[in-house]
C-alpha positions in Angstrom: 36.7 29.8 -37.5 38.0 27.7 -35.1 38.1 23.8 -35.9 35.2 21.7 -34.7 35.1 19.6 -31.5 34.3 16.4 -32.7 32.2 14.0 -30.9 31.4 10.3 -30.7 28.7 8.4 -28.7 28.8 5.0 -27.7 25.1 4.2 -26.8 21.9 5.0 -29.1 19.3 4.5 -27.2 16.6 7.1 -25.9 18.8 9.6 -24.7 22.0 8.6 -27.1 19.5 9.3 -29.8 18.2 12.6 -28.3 21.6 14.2 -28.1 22.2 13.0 -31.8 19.4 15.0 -32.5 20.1 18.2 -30.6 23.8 18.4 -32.1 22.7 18.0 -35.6 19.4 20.6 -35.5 21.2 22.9 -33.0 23.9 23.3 -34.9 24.0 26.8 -35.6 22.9 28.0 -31.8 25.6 25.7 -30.6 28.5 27.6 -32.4 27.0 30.4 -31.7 26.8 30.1 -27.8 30.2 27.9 -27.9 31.6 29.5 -30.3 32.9 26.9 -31.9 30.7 23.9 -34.3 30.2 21.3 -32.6 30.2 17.9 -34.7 28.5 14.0 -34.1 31.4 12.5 -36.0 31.4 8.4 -34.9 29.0 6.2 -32.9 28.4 3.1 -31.9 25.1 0.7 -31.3 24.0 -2.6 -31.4 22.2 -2.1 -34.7 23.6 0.2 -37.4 20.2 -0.2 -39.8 17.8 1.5 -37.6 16.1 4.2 -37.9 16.7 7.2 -34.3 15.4 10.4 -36.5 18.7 11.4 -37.2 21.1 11.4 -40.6 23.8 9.1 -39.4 24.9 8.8 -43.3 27.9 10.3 -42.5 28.9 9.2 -39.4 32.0 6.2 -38.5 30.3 3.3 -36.7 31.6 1.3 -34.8 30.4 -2.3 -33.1 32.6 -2.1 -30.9 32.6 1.2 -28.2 36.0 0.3 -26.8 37.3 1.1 -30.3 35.2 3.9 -30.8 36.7 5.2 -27.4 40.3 4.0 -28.0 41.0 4.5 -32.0 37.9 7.0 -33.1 39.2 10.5 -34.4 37.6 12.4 -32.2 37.8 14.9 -29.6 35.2 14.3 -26.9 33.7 10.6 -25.9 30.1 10.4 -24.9 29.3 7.2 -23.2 25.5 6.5 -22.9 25.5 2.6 -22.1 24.6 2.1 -18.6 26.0 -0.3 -16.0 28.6 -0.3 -13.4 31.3 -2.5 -15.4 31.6 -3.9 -18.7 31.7 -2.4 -21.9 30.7 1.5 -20.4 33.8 1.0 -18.0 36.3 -0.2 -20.6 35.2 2.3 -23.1 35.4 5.5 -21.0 39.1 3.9 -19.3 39.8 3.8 -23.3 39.3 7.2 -24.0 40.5 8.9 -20.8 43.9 6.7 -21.3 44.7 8.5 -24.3 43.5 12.0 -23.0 40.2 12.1 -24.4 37.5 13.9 -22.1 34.9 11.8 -21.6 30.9 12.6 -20.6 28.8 10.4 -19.2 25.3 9.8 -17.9 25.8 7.3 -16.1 25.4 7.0 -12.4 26.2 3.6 -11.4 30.0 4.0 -13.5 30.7 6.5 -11.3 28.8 5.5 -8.0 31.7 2.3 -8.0 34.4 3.8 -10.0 34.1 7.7 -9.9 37.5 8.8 -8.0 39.3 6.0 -9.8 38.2 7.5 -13.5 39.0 11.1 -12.2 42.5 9.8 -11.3 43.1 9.0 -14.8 41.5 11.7 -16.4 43.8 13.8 -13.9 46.8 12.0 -15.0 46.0 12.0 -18.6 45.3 15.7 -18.7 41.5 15.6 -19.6 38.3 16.2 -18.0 35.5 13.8 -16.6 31.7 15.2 -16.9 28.8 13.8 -15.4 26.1 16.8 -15.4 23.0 14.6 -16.3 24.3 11.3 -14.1 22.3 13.0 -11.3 18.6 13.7 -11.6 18.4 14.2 -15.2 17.9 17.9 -16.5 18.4 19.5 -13.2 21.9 21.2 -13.4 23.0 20.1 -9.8 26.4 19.0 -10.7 27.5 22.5 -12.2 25.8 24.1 -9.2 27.6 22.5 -6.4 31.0 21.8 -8.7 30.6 26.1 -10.0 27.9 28.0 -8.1 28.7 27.0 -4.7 32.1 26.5 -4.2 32.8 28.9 -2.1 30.1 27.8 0.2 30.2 24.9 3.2 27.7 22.7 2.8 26.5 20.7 5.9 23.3 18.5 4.3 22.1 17.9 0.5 18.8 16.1 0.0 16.4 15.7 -2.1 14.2 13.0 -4.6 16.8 11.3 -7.0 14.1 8.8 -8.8 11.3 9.6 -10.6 9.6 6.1 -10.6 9.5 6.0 -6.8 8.0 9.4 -7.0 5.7 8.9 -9.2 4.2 5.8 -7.8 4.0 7.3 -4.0 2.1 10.6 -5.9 -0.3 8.6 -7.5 -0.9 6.4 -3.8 -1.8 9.7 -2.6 -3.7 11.4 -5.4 -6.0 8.7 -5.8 -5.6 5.9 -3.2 -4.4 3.7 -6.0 -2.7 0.3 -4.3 1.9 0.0 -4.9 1.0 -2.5 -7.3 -1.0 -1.0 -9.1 1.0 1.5 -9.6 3.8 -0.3 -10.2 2.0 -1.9 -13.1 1.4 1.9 -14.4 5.2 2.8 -13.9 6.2 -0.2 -15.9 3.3 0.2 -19.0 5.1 3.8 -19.1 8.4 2.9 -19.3 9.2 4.7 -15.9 10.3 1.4 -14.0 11.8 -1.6 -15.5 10.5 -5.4 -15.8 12.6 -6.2 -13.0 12.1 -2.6 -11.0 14.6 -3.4 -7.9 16.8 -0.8 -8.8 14.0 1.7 -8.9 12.2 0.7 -5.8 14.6 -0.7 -4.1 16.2 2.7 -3.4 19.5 1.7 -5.4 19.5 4.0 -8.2 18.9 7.3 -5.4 21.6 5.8 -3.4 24.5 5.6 -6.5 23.2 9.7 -7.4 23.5 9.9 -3.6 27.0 9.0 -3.1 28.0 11.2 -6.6 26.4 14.3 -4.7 28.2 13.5 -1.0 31.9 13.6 -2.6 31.1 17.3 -4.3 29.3 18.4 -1.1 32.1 17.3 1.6 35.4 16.7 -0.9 35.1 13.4 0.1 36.1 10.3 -1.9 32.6 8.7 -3.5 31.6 5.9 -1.2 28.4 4.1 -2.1 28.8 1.4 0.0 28.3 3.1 3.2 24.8 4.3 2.0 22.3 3.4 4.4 19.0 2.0 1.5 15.5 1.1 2.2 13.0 1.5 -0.5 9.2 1.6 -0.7 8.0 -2.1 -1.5 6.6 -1.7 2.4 4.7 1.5 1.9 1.0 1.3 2.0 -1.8 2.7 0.4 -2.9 2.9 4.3 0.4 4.1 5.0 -0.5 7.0 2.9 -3.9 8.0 4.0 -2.6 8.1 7.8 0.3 10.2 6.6 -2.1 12.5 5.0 -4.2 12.4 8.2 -1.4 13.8 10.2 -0.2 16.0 7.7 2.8 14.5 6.0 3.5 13.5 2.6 5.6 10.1 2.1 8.5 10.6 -0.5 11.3 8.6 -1.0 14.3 10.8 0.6 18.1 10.8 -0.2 20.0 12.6 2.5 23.6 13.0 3.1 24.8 15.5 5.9 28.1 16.1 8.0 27.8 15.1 11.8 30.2 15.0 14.3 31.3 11.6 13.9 32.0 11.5 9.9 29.4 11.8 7.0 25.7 10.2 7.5 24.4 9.1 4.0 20.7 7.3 3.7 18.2 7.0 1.3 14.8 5.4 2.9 10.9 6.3 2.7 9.8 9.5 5.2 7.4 11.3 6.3 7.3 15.3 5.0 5.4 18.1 6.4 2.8 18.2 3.4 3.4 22.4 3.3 7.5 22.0 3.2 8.7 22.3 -0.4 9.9 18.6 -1.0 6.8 17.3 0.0 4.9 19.4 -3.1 7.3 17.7 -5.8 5.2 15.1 -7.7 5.1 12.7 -10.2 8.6 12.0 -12.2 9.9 15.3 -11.0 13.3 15.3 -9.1 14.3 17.9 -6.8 17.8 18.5 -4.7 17.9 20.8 -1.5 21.9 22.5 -0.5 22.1 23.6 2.8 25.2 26.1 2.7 26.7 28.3 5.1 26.5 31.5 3.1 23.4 31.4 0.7 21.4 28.9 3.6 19.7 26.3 1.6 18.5 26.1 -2.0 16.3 23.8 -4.1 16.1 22.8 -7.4 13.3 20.6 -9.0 12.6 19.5 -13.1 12.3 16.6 -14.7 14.8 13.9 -13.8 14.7 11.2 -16.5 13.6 11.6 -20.1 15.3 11.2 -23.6 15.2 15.3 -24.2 15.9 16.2 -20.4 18.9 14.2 -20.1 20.4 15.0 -23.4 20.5 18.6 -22.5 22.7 17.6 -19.6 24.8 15.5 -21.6 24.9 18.8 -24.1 25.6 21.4 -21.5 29.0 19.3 -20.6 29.6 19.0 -24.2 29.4 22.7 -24.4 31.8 23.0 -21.8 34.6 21.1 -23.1 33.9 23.5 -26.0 34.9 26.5 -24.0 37.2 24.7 -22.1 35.6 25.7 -18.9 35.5 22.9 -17.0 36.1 22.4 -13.2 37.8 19.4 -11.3 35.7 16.0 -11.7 34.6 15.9 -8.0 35.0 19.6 -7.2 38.4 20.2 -6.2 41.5 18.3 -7.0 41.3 14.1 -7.0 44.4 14.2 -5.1 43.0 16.6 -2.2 40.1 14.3 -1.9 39.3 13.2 1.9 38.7 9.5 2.6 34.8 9.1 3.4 34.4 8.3 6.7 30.7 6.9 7.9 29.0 8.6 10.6 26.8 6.7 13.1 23.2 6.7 12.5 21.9 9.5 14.6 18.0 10.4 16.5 16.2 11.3 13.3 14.2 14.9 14.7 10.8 14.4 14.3 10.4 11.3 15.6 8.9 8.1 14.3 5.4 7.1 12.2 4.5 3.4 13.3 1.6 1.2 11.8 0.7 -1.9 13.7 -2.0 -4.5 13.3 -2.6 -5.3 17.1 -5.2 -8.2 18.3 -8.1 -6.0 19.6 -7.8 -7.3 23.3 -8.4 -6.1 26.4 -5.0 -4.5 27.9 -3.4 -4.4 24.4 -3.3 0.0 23.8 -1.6 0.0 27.5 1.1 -2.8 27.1 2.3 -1.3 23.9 2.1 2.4 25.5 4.4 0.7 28.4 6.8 -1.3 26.3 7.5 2.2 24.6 7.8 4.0 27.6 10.5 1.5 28.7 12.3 2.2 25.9 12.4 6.0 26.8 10.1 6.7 24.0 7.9 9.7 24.5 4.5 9.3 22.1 3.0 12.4 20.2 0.2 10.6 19.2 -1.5 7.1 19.2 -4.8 6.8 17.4 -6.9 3.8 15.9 -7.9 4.1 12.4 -9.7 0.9 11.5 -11.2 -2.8 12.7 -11.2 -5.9 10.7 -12.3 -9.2 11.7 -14.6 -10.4 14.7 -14.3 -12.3 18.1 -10.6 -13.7 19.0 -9.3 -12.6 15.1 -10.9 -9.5 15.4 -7.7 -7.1 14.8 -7.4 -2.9 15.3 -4.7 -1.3 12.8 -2.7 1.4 15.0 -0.6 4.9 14.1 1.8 5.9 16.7 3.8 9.2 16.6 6.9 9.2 18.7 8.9 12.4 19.6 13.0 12.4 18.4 14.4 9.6 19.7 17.0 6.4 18.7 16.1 3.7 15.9 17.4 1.1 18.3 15.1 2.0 21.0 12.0 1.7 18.4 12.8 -1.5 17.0 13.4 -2.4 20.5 10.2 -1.6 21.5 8.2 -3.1 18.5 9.9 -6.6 19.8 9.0 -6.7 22.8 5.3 -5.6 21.6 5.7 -8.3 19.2 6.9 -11.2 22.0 3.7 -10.0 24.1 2.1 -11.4 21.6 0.0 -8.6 20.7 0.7 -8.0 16.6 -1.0 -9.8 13.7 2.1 -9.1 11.2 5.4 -6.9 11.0 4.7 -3.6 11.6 5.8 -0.1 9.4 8.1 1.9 10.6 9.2 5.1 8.9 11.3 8.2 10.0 9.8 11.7 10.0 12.2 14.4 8.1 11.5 18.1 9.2 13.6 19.2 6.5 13.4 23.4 7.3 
């Protein structure tokens, strides 16, 4: 039979322990689909006593994951860490350096030091995989990187986080208040004490940038990513969107324009009867828009200790074979600098909530501010009162038809200098994704 690839993982935690798992009580499907045994020979943790539901009697462990990496006698490195620098980056430097193929999960490593690692795998003979770095069990990577290389792509799209999802599903379901369902996010281990990353649109924007460089064979760029994330979205924001038929999801979309690449990740409105509008909770979907199979979407779970691992063991698989593709697609050295497009009109238009003082003149100052800014109105309706006499205060929905950004947030100051809002207002793009 032929000899075993041996493995080592650096990194035991939910998923680390989940692939430890799969290799040892899928042993005999794995041979038998990779023809080859597969073998967990060395890992390394923080704590070598405790118990992950695996027999790690056998195993080499290591405190340190730089010497797993650079010293280990092994023939594939799985790093399962996390973070952008530090330990994950030294370790998988360590074992590409001495022509060790590495697989990782991790999408902040490679958001910041992606084309630099695929250099050195390049140089160093070896392979780079990254199949469960972006949106979890969904095999988007092997898609675009295999299945579509023979197509253009002009956009990709889709929802890269799970906990932003969630939240803005259970808004809508049941009118349930972002901080409340925050608190529910966190109590399930979907968002973090400090959930920034989540929210904040960070963690879609570093799978963002991963998925640009394989769709336009551009270098990764994460930088130039346009990020808003939901911490302004309303349980009232919902309801109107509702109203008017839209969902609100957080959107990552990257798509070739005639001035470079435009990448952005930011709360939108969605037709509610579009597919990407009907993904809910955790789920995570991606959307390809190719030249020669038009666009295609794929949605499943996008986080998760099992989900993930079967990523990570897919690659594994594949280094098995020895069927493995160039890192970002096509050859490191063929790779085109990113260059950023300018923001363009988003089509569809704008969704607007003010809080306007409920005077006399007020509905036909802000219809004229808009109207100097070239900005032609769908709609304008008022949903609710509050308060009474000079405090009383009307909260507003305005629909605009395609226009500029610039010319919106124009508008909304010179409404603002009249005088006539009681806060910031809410603006959010509308995405007609068909």
């Amino acid at each position: 039979m032929t000899k075993p690839l041996r493995i080592g993982i650096a990194g035991l935690g939910t998923v680390g322990a989940s692939l430890a798992r799969l290799l040892q009580t899928k042993a005999d499907t794995i041979v038998h689909r990779a023809g080859r045994p597969i073998e967990l020979v060395a890992v390394s943790a923080r704590d070598r006593t405790k118990d992950r539901g695996f027999d790690a009697s056998s195993l080499a462990f290591f405190e340190d994951a730089v010497r797993l990496a650079g010293e280990a006698e092994i023939d594939g490195f799985v790093e399962l860490i996390g973070g952008s620098d530090g330990v994950a980056l030294e370790s998988v430097r360590a074992a590409l350096s001495r022509g060790i193929p590495v697989v990782t999960a991790n999408k902040a490593l490679l958001a910041h030091h992606g084309v630099e690692l695929a250099r050195l795998a390049a140089e160093n003979g070896t392979e780079l995989l990254y199949e469960a770095a972006v949106a979890g069990g969904i095999p988007i990577i092997k898609t675009m990187r295999e299945s579509l290389s023979g197509n253009e792509v002009s956009r990709v799209y889709g929802i890269l986080n799970g906990t932003c999802n969630y939240m803005l599903t259970r808004m809508e379901r049941e009118g349930l208040s972002f901080d409340v369902c925050l608190k529910d996010a966190q109590d399930l281990g979907y968002a973090e004490a400090d959930p920034t990353f989540d929210i904040g649109g960070f963690d879609a924007a570093h799978k963002l940038a991963i998925l640009t460089s394989l769709a336009f064979g551009t270098e990764i760029d994460s930088g130039s990513i346009y990020v808003e994330g939901i911490e302004k979205v309303t349980a009232e924001d919902i309801a109107a969107a509702a109203d008017l038929g839209y969902s609100i999801k957080l959107l990552a979309v990257a798509q070739r324009t005639d001035t470079g690449i435009e990448q952005r990740v930011h709360p939108a409105l969605i037709p509610a009867a579009e597919a990407m509008a009907q993904v809910s909770g955790v789920t995570n979907a991606v959307a390809v828009d190719t030249d020669l199979l038009g666009s295609i979407m794929l949605a499943g779970p996008g986080a998760g200790g099992d989900a993930t691992a079967s990523a990570v063991l897919s690659d594994i698989m594949d280094l098995a074979t020895g069927v493995v593709p160039p890192t970002l697609g096509i050859p490191v050295d063929k790779l085109q600098p990113y260059r950023r497009a300018r923001m363009r009109a988003h089509e569809g238009g704008y969704y607007i909530r003010m809080s306007v003082h409920d005077q006399v003149g007020a509905f036909a100052a802000i219809a004229a501010r808009m109207a100097e800014n070239q900005i032609s109105l769908e709609s304008i309706v008022q949903r609710q009162r509050a308060g009474k006499g000079d405090k009383a205060t009307a909260m507003v929905i305005l629909v605009t038809h395609e226009t500029m950004e610039n010319s919106v947030r124009e508008a909304l100051r010179a409404i603002s200098d009249d005088g006539h809002l009681a806060g910031e207002p809410q603006m959010l793009r509308i995405e007609r994704l068909d």
